[in-house]
C-alpha positions in Angstrom: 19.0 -28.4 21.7 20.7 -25.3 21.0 24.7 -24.9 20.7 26.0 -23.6 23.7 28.3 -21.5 21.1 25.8 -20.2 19.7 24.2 -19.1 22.9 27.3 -17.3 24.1 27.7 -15.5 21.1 24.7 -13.8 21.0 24.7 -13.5 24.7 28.0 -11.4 24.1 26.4 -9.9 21.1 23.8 -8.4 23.1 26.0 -7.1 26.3 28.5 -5.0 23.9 25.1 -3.4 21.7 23.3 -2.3 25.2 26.4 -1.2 26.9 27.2 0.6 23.3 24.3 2.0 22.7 23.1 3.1 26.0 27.1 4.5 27.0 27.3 6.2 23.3 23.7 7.6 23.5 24.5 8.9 27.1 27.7 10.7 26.7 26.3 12.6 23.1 22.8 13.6 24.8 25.3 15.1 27.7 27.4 16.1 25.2 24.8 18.4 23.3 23.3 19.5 26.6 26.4 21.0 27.9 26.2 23.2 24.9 22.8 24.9 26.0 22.6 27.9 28.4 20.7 26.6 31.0 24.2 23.6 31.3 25.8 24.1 34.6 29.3 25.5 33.8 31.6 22.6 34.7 29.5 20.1 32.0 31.2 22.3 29.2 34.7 22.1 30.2 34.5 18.0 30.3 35.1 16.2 26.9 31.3 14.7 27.3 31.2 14.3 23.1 34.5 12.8 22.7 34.0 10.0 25.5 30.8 9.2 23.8 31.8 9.0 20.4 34.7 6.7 21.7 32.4 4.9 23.9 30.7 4.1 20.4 33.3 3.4 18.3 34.7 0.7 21.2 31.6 -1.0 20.9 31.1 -1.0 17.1 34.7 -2.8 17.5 34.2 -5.0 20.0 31.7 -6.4 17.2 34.0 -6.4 14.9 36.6 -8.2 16.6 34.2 -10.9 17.4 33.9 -11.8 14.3 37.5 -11.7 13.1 38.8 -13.3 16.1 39.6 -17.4 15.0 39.9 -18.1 19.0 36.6 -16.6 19.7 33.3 -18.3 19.5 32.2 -16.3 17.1 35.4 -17.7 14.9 35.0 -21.0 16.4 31.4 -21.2 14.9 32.6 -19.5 11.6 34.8 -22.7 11.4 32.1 -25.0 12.0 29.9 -23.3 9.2 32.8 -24.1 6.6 33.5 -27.5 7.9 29.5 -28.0 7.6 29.3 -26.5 4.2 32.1 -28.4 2.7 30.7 -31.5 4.2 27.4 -30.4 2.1 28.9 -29.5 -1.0 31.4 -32.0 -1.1 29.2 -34.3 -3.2 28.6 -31.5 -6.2 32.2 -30.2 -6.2 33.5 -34.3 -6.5 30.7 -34.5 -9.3 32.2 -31.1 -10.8 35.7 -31.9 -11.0 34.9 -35.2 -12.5 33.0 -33.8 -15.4 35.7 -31.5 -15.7 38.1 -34.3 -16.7 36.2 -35.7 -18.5 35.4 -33.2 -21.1 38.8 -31.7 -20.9 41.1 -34.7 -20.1 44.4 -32.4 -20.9 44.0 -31.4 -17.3 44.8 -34.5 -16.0 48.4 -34.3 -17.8 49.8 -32.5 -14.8 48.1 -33.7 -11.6 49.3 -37.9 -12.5 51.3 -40.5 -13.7 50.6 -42.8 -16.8 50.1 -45.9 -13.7 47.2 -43.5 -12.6 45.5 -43.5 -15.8 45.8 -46.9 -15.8 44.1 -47.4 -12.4 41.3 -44.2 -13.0 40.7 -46.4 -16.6 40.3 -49.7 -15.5 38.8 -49.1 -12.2 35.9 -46.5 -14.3 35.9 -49.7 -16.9 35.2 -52.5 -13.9 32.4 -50.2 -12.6 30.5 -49.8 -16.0 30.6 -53.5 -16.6 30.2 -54.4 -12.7 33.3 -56.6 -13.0 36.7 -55.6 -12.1 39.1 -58.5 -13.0 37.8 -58.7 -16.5 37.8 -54.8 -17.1 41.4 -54.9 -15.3 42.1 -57.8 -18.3 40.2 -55.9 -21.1 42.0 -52.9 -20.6 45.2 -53.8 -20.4 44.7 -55.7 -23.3 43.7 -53.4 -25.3 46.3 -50.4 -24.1 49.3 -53.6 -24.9 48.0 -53.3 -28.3 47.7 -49.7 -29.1 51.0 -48.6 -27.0 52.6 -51.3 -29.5 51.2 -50.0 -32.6 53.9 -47.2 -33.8 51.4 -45.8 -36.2 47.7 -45.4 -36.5 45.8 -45.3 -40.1 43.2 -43.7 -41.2 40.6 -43.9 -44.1 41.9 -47.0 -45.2 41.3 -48.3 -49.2 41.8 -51.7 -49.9 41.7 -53.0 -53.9 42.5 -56.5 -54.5 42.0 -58.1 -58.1 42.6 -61.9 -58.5 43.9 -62.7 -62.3 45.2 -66.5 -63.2 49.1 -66.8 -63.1 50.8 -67.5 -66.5 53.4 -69.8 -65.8 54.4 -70.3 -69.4 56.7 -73.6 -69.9 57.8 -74.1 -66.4 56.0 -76.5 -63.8 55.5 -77.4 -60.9 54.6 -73.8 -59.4 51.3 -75.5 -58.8 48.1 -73.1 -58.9 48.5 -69.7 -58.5 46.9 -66.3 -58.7 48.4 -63.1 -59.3 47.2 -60.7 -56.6 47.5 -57.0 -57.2 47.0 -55.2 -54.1 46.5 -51.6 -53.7 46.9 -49.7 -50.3 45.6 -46.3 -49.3 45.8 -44.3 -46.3 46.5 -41.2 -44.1 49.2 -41.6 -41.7 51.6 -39.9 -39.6 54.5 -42.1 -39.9 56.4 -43.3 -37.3 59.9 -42.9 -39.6 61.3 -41.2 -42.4 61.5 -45.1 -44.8 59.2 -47.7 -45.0 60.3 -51.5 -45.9 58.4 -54.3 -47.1 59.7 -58.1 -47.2 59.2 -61.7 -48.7 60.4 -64.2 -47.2 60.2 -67.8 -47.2 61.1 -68.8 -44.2 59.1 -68.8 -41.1 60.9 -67.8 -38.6 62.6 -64.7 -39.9 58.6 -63.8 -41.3 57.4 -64.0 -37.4 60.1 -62.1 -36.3 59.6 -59.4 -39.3 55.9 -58.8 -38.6 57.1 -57.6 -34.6 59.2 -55.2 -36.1 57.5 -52.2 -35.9 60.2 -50.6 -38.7 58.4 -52.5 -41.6 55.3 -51.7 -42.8 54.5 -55.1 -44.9 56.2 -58.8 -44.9 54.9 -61.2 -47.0 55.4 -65.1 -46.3 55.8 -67.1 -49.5 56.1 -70.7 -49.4 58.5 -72.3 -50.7 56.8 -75.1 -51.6 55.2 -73.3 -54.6 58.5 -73.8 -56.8 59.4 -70.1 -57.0 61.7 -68.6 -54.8 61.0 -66.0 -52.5 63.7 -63.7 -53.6 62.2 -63.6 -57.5 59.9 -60.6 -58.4 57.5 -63.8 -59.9 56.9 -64.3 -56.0 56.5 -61.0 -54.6 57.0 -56.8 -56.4 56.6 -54.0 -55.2 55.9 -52.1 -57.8 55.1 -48.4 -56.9 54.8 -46.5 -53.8 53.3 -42.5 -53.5 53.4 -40.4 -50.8 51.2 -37.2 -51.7 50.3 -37.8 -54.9 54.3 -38.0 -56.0 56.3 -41.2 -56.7 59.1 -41.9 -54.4 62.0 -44.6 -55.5 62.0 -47.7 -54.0 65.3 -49.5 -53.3 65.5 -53.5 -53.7 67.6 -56.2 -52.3 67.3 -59.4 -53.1 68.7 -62.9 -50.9 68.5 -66.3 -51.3 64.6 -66.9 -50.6 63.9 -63.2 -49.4 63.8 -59.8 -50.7 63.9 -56.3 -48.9 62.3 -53.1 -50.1 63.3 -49.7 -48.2 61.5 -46.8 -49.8 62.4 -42.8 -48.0 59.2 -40.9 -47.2 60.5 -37.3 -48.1 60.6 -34.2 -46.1 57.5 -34.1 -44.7 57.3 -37.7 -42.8 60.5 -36.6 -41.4 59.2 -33.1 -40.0 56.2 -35.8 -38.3 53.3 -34.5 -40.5 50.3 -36.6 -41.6 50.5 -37.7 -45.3 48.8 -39.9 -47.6 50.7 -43.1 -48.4 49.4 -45.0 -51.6 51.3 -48.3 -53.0 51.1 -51.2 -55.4 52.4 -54.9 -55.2 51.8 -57.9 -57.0 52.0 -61.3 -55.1 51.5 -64.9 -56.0 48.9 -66.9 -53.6 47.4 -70.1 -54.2 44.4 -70.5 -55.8 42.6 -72.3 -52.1 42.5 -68.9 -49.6 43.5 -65.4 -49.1 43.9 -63.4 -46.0 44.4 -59.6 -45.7 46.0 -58.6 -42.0 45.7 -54.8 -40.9 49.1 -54.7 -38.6 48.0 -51.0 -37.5 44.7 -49.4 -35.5 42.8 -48.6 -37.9 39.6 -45.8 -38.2 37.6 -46.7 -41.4 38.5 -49.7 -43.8 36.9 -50.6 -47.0 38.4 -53.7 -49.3 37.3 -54.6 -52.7 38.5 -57.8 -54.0 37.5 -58.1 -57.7 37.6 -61.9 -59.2 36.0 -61.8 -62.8 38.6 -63.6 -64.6 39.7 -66.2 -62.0 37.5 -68.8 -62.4 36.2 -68.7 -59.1 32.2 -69.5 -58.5 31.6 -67.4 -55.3 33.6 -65.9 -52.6 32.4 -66.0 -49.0 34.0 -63.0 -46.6 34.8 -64.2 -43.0 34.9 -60.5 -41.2 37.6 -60.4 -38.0 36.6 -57.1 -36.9 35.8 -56.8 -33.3 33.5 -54.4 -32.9 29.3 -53.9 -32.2 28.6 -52.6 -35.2 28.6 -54.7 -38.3 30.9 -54.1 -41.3 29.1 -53.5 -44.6 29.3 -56.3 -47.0 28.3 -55.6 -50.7 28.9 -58.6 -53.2 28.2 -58.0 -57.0 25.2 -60.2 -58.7 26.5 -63.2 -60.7 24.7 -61.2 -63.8 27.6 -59.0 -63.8 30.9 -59.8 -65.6 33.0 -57.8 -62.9 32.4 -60.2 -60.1 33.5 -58.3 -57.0 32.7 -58.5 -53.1 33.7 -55.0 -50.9 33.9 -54.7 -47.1 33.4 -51.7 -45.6 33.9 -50.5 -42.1 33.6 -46.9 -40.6 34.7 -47.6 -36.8 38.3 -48.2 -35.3 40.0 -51.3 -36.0 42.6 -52.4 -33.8 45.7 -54.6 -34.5 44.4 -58.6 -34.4 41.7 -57.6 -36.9 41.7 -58.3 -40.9 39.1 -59.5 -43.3 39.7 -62.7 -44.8 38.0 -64.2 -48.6 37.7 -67.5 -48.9 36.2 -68.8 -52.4 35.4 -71.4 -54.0 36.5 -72.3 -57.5 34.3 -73.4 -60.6 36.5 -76.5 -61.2 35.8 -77.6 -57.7 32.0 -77.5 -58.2 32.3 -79.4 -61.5 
């Protein structure tokens, strides 16, 4: 069935072109007659050409107006062709906005608030995996732990060498490897200093490794007959930033000891640098664990054994993540016995890589 709007606009349509045409054609055929001789008189002195062209002209507006005109039909069906092509479009101009975003996710920094991230992530998250209360759980989750982290690492290098401790005349220190651990990385640092700790008791350990100011704390048993505070227990004993040395500033307690070492000039001004530093720790001889408090993009660790008297070391990989790490272990043939972990991805706080082994005195 036809729209009556559309009827009575080209009904309307038609009347102004006939009485247009046929009014205008009229008056300029009159018009150029009454210029002829054989013209009565009287058809010369009236303004024939003038009422025709007029004639004309009011019809060619009459168009116009029609079409201009919002409370006319003619703008009433203009509307309706809008509202119907929005309605039509609507679908590719959603999907065009979206992939906007997402290839240029800056945009969104003006048009919401952090909370509508939030919902826009999780909600995009519970559709991809079909369920909403474990994306909703995942997410947040995983945003806690990022939004925690005051710094994020990259291109990690991890050296670890195992040597037997020397304990000369004293006893009761009970068996203990001297670990000397090498750290590597790019960073923008979250302050101008960086501090390390050992401590022995628990408490203050747990409540160091929340504090986002200290970049290492190290818990050393006291058990072990050495206190915490001696640099037998726990050294720090460079720290570069660049490629140059900075000096590191000790304090020692009663069963702790503090390290504050100043970046330099460019950590304060918030540029990216490459931090490199050295400790030596003792751990017993049964287990060691290596914790990565920061996310993380790219990790390898090499822990090199040859002299410790240990048979075989088995790596127990906490990285979360659906690609594997790389795990490379030396052959036995080899004096430098040596396992390395190696991981490209992101690694997020949680994660580490942990080397158990087991010693030849156990297997004899």
């Amino acid at each position: 069935m036809a729209n009556p709007l559309d009827q009575l606009y080209k009904t309307k349509l038609q009347l102004v072109a006939v009485i247009a045409v046929v009014g205008g054609v009229a008056g300029l055929m009159l018009a150029h007659w009454g210029s002829t001789p054989d013209a009565p008189a009287w058809l010369g002195q009236l303004p024939v050409g003038e009422l025709g062209s007029t004639l004309f002209g009011t019809g060619l507006l009459a168009i116009f107006f029609e079409y201009v005109d919002p409370s006319s039909p003619t703008g009433k069906r203009t509307e309706q062709r809008i509202s119907e092509a929005v309605r039509n479009e609507a679908p590719a101009i959603r999907d065009a906005v979206l992939d906007s975003f997402a290839f240029n996710a800056e945009a969104l920094k003006g048009l919401a608030s952090p909370e509508t991230f939030d919902r826009v992530a999780s909600g995009a998250l519970g559709l991809r995996l079909d369920d909403a209360a474990l994306a909703e759980d995942l997410y947040t989750d995983l945003r806690d732990q990022i939004i925690s982290a005051p710094e994020r690492w990259h291109d990690v290098g991890i050296s670890v060498t195992l040597t037997p401790w020397d304990a000369g005349p004293e006893t009761g220190q009970g068996s203990m490897f001297v670990a000397t651990v090498r750290w590597q990385y790019r960073v923008v640092p979250a302050g101008p200093t960086m501090r390390f700790a050992c401590v022995s008791d628990l408490a203050e350990y747990r409540e160091l490794l929340r504090d986002p100011g200290v970049a290492f704390a190290w818990h050393f048993d006291p058990s072990a007959g050495v206190d915490a505070g001696s640099l037998k227990a726990f050294e720090l004993v460079e720290l570069g930033v660049d490629g140059k040395e900075r000096p590191i500033r000790r304090t020692e307690r009663r069963s702790s000891q503090h390290y504050t070492v100043n970046l330099g000039k460019r950590a304060r001004e918030g540029g990216e640098v490459t931090i490199a530093y050295t400790y030596r720790v003792l751990v017993q001889r049964h287990g060691h664990l290596l914790y990565l408090p920061r996310p993380t993009e790219g990790l390898s660790v090499r822990l090199s054994y040859g002299n410790a008297g240990i048979r075989r070391v088995n790596t127990l990989d906490f990285v979360a993540s659906a690609t594997p790490s790389n795990v490379e272990v030396t052959p036995p043939s080899v004096p430098e016995r040596a396992v390395s972990v190696n991981f490209d991805g992101w690694i997020f706080p949680r994660s580490g890589v942990a080397f158990v082994w087991v010693l030849e005195e156990e297997l004899g």
